[in-house]
C-alpha positions as CSV (number, residue, x, y, z in Angstrom):
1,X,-4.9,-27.1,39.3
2,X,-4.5,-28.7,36.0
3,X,-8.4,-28.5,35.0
4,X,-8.6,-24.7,35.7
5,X,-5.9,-24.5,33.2
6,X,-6.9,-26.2,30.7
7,X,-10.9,-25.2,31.0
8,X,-9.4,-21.6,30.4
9,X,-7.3,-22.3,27.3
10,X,-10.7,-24.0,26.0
11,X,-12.8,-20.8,26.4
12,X,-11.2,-18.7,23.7
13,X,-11.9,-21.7,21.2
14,X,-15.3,-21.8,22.1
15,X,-16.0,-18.2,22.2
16,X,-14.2,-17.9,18.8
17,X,-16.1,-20.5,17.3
18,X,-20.0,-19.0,18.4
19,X,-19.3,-15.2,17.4
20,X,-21.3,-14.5,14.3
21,X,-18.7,-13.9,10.9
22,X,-18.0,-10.5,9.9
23,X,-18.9,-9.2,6.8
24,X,-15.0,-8.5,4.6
25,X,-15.8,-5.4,2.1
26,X,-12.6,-6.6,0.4
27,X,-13.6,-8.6,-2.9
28,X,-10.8,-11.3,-4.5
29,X,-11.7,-11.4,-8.2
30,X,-9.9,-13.3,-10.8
31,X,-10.3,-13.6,-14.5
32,X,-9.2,-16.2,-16.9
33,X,-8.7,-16.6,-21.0
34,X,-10.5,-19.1,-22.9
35,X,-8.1,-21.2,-22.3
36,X,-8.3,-21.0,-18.5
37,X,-5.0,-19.2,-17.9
38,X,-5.6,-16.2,-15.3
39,X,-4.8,-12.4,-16.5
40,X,-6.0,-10.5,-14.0
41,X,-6.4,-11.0,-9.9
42,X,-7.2,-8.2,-7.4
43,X,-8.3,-7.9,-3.7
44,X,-9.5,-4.7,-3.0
45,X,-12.3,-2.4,-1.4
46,X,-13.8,-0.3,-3.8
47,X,-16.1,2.7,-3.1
48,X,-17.9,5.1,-5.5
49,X,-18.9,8.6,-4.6
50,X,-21.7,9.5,-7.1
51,X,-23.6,12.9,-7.8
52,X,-27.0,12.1,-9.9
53,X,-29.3,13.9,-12.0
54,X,-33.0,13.6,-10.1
55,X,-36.5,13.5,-11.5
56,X,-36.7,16.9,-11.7
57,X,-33.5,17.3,-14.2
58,X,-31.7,19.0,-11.4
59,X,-28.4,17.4,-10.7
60,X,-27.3,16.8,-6.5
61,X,-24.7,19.1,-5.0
62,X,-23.3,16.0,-2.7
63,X,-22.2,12.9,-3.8
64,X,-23.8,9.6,-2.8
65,X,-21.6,6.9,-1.5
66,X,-21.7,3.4,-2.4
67,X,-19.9,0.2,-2.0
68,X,-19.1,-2.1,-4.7
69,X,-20.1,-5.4,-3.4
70,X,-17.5,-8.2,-1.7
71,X,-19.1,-10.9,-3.9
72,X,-19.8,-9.0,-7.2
73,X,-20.0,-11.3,-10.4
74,X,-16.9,-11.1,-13.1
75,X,-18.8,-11.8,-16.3
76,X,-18.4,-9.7,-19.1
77,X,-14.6,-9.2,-18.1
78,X,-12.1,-10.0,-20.6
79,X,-8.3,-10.5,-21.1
80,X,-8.5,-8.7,-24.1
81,X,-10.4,-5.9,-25.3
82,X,-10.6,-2.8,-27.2
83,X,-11.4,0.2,-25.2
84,X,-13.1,2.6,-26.8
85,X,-11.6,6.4,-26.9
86,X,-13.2,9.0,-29.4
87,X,-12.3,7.4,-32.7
88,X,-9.8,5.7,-31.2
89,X,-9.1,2.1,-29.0
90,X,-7.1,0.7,-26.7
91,X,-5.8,-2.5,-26.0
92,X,-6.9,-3.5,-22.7
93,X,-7.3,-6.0,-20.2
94,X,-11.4,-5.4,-18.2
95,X,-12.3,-6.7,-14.8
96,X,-15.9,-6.1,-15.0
97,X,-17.6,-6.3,-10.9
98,X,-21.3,-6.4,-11.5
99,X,-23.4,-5.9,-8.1
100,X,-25.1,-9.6,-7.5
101,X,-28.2,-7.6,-5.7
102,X,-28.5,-4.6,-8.0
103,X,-29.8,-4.9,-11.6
104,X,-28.2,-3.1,-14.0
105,X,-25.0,-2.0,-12.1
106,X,-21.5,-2.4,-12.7
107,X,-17.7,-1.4,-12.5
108,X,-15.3,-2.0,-15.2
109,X,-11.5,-1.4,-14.4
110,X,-9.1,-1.3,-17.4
111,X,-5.6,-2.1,-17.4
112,X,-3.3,-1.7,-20.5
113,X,0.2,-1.3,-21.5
114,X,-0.4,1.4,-24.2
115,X,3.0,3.6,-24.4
116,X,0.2,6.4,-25.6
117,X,-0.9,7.0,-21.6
118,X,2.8,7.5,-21.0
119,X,3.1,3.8,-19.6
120,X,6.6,2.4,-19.6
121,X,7.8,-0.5,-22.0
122,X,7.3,-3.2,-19.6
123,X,5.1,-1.9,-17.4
124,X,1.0,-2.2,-17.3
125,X,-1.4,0.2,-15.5
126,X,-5.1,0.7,-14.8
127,X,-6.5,3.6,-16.7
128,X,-9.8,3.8,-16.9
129,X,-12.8,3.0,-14.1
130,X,-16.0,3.1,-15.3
131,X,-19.8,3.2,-14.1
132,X,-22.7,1.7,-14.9
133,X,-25.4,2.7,-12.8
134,X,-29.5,2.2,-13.0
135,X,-30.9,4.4,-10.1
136,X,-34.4,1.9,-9.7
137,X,-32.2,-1.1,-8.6
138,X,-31.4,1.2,-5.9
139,X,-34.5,3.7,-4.7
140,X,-33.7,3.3,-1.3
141,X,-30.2,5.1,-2.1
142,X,-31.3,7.2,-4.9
143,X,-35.0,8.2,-3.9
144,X,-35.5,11.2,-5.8
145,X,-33.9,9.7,-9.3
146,X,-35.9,9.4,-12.6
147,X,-37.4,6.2,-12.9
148,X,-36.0,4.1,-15.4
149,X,-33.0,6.2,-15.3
150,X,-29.6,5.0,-16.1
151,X,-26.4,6.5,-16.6
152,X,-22.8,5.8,-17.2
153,X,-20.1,7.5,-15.3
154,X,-16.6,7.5,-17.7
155,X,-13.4,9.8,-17.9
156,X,-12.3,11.6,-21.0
157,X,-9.7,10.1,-22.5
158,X,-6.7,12.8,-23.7
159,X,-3.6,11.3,-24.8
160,X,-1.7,14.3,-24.6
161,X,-2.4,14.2,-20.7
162,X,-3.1,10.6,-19.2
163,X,-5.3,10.1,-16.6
164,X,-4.1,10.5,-12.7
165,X,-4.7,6.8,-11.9
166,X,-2.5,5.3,-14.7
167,X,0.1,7.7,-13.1
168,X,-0.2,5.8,-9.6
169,X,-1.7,2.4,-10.3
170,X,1.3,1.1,-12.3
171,X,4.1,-1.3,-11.6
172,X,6.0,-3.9,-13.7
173,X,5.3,-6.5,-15.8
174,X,5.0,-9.8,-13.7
175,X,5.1,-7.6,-10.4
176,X,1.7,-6.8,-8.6
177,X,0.9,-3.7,-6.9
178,X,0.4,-3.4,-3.5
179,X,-1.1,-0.5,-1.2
180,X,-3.2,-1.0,1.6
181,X,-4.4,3.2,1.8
182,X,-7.1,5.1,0.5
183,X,-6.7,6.1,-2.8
184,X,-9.6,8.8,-4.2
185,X,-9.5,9.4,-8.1
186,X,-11.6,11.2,-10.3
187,X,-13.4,9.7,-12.5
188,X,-15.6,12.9,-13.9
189,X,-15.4,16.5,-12.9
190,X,-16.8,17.8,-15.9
191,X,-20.5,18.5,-15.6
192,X,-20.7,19.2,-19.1
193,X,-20.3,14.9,-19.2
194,X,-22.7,14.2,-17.0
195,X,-22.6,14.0,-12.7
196,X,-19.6,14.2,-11.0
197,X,-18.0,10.7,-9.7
198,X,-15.1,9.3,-7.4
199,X,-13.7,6.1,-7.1
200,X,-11.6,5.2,-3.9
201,X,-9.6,2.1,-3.6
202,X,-8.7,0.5,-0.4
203,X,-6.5,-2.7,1.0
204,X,-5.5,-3.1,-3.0
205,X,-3.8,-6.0,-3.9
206,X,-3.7,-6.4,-8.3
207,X,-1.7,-7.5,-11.0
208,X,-2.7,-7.5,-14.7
209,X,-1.0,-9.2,-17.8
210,X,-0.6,-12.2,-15.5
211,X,1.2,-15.6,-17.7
212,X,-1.6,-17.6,-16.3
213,X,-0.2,-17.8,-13.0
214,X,-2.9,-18.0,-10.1
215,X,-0.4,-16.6,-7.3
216,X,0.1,-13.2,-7.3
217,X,4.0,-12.3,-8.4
218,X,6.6,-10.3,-6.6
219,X,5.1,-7.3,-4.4
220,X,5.3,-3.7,-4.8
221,X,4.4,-1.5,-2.3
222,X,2.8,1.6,-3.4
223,X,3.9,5.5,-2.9
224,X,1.4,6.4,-0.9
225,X,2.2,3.6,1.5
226,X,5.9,4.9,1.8
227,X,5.4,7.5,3.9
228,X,6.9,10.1,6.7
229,X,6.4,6.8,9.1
230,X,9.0,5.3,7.6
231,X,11.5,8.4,8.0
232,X,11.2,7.3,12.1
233,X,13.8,4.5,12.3
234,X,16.2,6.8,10.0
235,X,16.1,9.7,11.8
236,X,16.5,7.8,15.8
237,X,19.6,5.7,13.6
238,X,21.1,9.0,12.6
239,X,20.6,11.0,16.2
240,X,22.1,7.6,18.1
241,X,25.1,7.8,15.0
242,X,25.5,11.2,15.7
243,X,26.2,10.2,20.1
244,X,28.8,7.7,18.9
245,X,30.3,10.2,16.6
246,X,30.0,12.6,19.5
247,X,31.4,9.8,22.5
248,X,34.4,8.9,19.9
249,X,35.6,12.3,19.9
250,X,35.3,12.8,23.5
251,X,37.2,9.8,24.4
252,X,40.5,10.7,22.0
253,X,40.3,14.1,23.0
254,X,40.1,13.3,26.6
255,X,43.0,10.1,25.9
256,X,45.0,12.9,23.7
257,X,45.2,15.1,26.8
258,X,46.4,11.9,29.0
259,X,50.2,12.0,30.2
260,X,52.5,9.6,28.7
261,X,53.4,7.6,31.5
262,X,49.4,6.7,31.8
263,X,48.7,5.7,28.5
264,X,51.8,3.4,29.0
265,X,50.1,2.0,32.2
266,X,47.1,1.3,29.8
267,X,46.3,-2.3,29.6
268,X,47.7,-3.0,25.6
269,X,45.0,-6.4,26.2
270,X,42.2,-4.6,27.3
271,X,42.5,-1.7,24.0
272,X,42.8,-5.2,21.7
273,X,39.8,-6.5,23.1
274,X,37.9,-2.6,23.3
275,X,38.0,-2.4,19.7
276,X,37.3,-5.9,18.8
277,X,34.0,-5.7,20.5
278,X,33.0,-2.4,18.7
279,X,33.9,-4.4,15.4
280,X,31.6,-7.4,16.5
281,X,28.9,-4.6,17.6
282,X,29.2,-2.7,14.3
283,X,28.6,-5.9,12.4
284,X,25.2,-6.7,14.4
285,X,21.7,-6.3,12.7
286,X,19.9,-4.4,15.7
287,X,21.0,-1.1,14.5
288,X,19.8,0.8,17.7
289,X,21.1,-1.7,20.6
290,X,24.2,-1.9,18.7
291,X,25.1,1.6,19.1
292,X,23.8,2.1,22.6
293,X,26.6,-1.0,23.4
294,X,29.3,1.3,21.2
295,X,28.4,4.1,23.8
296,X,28.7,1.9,26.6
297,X,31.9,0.5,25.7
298,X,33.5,3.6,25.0
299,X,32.4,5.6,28.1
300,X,34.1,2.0,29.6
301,X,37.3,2.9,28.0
302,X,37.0,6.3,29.4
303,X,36.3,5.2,33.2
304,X,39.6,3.2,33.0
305,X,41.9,6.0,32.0
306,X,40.3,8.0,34.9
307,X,41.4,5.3,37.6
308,X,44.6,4.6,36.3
309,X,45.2,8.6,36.2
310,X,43.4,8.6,39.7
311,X,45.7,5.5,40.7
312,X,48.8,7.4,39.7
């Protein structure tokens, strides 16, 4: 009986161990100073959704998608750099992901901590996301592109109105930012710069202005992560607080209409010991079986003033 057993626990270490790996679309980048000391990390699944201008100057109506790859390359990333904005710069921190398959492609993600994009003082966002594409890397995507073509997919920068993603992709200095849904962001509408382009980031994990830490620091969930799902556990809590309420004003109404002689009759030790154990019950973690006890308890309080009335 023993060798069936153990034959079967060896089959799912077997089976594990022959399946073929699974490609992860989530990259983990880092960079690092000169000096070695990490600025930037993130873990994330990036996807670009890119309209094109084809060989007959005519630009495409529907975007085409494309993965930037797991294993894409982080040089020409930098933990400090001057971002160009019209005549202007800011002080930033790039994670460049250039495609290890694809010649001439890239994404660059800036983060900064410019009060100018309404950041807050100690706080750093990502602001810009830009691409860097050359259509004959990729003729099996873009068939119908210019050869030789290239073109660089950016947002225009207006102070007086920040971009959405420095909005949403923000947290505190020291704190990383955590959201595993899809975000979508724009990264040009304007036809008038060129074809339109999306970026959407998945499973993000980041943190920029790192103190050369290589762990990320403390975790902060993102808004879109917080959402109506989480309004479930409040809303059974305050329905089962509300049959408490409810049973508690039964019971003393039902004990106020009690003759004296029966509430005399009413064990002094077993009231003591009623209340106690709603005291122990209230102080209990499990919010939900806590109150279902409180009912139960209660309605046990009741049952006994009906027999010693019924007794009587």
């Amino acid at each position: 009986m023993m060798i069936p057993l153990l034959l079967l626990g060896l089959v799912p270490l077997v089976s594990a161990s022959s399946s073929p790996p699974v490609d992860d679309p989530q990259g983990k980048w880092k960079v690092a100073d000169e000096h070695g000391k990490t600025c930037i990390m993130m873990n994330a699944q990036i996807d670009l959704i890119l309209s094109y201008v084809k060989e007959d100057d005519s630009m495409t109506d529907v975007g085409t998608p494309i993965s930037v790859p797991a294993d894409s390359t982080t040089t020409g990333s930098s933990c400090y750099e001057k971002v160009p904005v019209g005549d202007d710069t800011v002080d930033s921190q790039v994670l460049q992901l250039n495609f290890p398959h694809s010649e001439g492609w890239n994404v660059r993600l800036a983060f900064t901590q410019d009060p100018r994009l309404e950041i807050s003082n100690g706080d750093w966002a990502l602001w810009q996301v830009t691409v860097t594409a050359n259509y004959s890397s990729m003729s099996d995507t873009f068939p119908d592109a210019g050869v030789g073509h290239t073109h660089v997919y950016y947002s225009v920068i207006d102070f007086s109105e920040p971009p959405e993603i420095a909005d949403i992709e923000f947290t505190h200095n020291g704190d990383s930012l955590f959201c595993n849904a899809a975000q979508t962001f724009i990264i040009n509408s304007d036809t008038k710069n060129g074809p339109a382009a999306n970026v959407k980031l998945s499973n993000v994990w980041m943190q920029a202005y790192m103190e050369g830490s290589d762990n990320f620091g403390t975790k902060v969930v993102c808004s879109d992560d917080q959402n109506e799902i989480d309004l479930v556990p409040v809303i059974v809590s305050g329905v089962l607080a509300f049959l408490v309420l409810f049973t508690l004003i039964a019971y003393f109404v039902y004990r106020s209409r009690l003759p004296t002689d029966i509430l005399e009759m009413t064990e002094p030790e077993f009231e003591v010991r009623s209340w106690r154990m709603i005291i122990i019950i209230l102080t209990r973690r499990n919010t939900i079986p806590s109150i279902i006890m409180i009912i139960m308890v209660i309605k046990r309080k009741i049952i006994d003033s009906r027999l010693f009335s019924f007794n009587d």
